[in-house]
C-alpha positions in Angstrom: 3.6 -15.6 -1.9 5.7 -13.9 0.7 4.1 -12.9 4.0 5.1 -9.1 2.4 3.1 -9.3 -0.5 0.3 -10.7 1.3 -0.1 -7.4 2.7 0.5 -5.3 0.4 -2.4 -7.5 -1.9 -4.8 -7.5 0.9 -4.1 -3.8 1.2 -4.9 -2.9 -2.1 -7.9 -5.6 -3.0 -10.2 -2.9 -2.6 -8.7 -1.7 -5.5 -9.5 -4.6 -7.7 -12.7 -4.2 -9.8 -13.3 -8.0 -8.9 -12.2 -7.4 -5.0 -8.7 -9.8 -6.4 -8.1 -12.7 -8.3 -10.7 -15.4 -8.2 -13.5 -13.8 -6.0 -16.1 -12.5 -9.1 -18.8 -13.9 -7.8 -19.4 -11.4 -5.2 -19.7 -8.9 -6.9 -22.6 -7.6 -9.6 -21.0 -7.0 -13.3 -23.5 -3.9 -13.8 -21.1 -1.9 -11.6 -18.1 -3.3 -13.3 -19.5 -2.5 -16.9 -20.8 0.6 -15.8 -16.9 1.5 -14.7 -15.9 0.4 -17.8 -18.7 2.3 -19.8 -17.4 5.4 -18.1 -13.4 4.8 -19.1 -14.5 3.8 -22.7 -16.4 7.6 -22.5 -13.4 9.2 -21.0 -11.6 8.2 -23.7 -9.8 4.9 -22.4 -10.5 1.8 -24.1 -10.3 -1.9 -23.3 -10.7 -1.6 -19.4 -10.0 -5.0 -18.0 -9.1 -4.0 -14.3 -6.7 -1.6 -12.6 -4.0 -3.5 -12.9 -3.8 -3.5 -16.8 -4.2 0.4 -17.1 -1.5 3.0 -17.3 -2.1 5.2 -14.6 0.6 7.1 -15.4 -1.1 8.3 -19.1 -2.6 11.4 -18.1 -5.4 10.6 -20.2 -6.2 7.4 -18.0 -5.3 9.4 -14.8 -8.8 11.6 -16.0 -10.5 9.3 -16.4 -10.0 7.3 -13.9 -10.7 10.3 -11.5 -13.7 10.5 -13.0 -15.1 6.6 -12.7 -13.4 5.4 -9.6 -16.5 5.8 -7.5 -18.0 3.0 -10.0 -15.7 0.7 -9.0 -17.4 -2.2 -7.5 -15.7 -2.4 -4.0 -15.0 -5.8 -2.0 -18.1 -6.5 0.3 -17.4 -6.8 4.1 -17.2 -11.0 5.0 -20.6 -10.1 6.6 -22.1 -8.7 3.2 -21.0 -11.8 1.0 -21.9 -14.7 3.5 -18.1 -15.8 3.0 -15.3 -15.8 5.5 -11.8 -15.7 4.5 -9.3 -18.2 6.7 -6.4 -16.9 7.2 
């Protein structure tokens, strides 16, 4: 992956439901189903991440204003015990 990209990811991992490919384990599937929950309620089915949604369906857009603060959000290397080497 080009140094570029490796920005831009790193900028946007917060993003991620799972904080970015691979790194599940820190995070607690409760708030990731209860995101989910909330897009199925809002009318958006099949919620696998941010990355597979249409953000550009107005109807995902909704709801997605409405459950993004149940994202689960990448913990600080302090919060997970794990230290990225970079």
């Amino acid at each position: 992956m080009g140094e570029e990209a490796q920005k831009a990811l790193e900028a946007c991992r917060s993003l991620m439901p799972s904080g970015g490919p691979g790194r599940r384990g820190n995070f607690d599937d409760s708030a990731l189903n209860a995101f989910r929950t909330c897009m199925k309620d809002n009318g958006v089915e099949d919620v696998r991440g941010l990355q597979n949604l249409d953000q550009a369906d107005p109807k995902v857009a909704k709801a997605l204003e409405k459950c993004r603060p149940l994202l689960p959000t990448q913990p600080s290397p302090g919060e997970s015990g794990t230290t990225s080497s970079t």
